[in-house]
C-alpha positions in Angstrom: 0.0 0.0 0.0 1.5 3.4 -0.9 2.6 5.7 1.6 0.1 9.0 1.6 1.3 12.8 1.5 2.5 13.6 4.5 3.6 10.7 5.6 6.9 10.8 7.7 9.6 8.5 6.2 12.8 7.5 6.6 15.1 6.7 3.8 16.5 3.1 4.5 20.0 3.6 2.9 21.0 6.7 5.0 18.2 6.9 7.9 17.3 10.4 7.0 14.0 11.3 7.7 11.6 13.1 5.7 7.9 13.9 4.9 6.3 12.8 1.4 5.1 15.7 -0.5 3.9 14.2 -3.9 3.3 10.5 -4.9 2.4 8.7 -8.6 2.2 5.3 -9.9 5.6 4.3 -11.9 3.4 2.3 -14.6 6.6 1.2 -16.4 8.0 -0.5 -13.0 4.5 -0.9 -11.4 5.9 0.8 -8.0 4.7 3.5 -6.6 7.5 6.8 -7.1 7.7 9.6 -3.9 9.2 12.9 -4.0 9.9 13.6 -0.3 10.9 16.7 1.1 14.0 15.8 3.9 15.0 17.0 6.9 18.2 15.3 7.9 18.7 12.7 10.7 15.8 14.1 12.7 12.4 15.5 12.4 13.0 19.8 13.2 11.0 20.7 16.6 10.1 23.6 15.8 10.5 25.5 12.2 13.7 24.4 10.6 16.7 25.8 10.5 17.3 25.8 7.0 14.7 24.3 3.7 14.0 20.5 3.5 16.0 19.2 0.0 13.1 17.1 -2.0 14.6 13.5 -3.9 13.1 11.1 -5.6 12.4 7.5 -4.2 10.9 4.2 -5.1 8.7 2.8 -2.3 11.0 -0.1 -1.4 13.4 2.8 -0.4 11.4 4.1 2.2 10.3 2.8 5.7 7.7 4.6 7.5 8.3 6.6 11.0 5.7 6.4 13.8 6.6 9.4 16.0 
């Protein structure tokens, strides 16, 4: 089942964490694709410091955070 918009995520590789911001089905690889906006290695507390970068990931990339 695809992750929603704003969902927070981590990414499995690095363990930074992020929120997804857009999501689409990849019908050539029949995955879901994510562009999530990321924060680093933790969620800011209050407004962040400095803008979240957004990257592209499959699903299979992504784990999802229950804070």
């Amino acid at each position: 089942m695809p992750f929603e918009v704003g969902t927070k995520v981590k990414l499995i590789s690095t363990g930074e964490v992020g929120v997804v911001i857009h999501v689409w089905k990849n019908r050539e690889l029949d995955v879901f694709d994510y562009h999530v906006a990321f924060y680093g290695a933790k969620f800011p507390e209050s407004e962040p410091a400095e803008l979240p970068y957004v990257l592209r990931y499959l699903e299979s990339s992504l784990v999802k955070v229950n804070e």
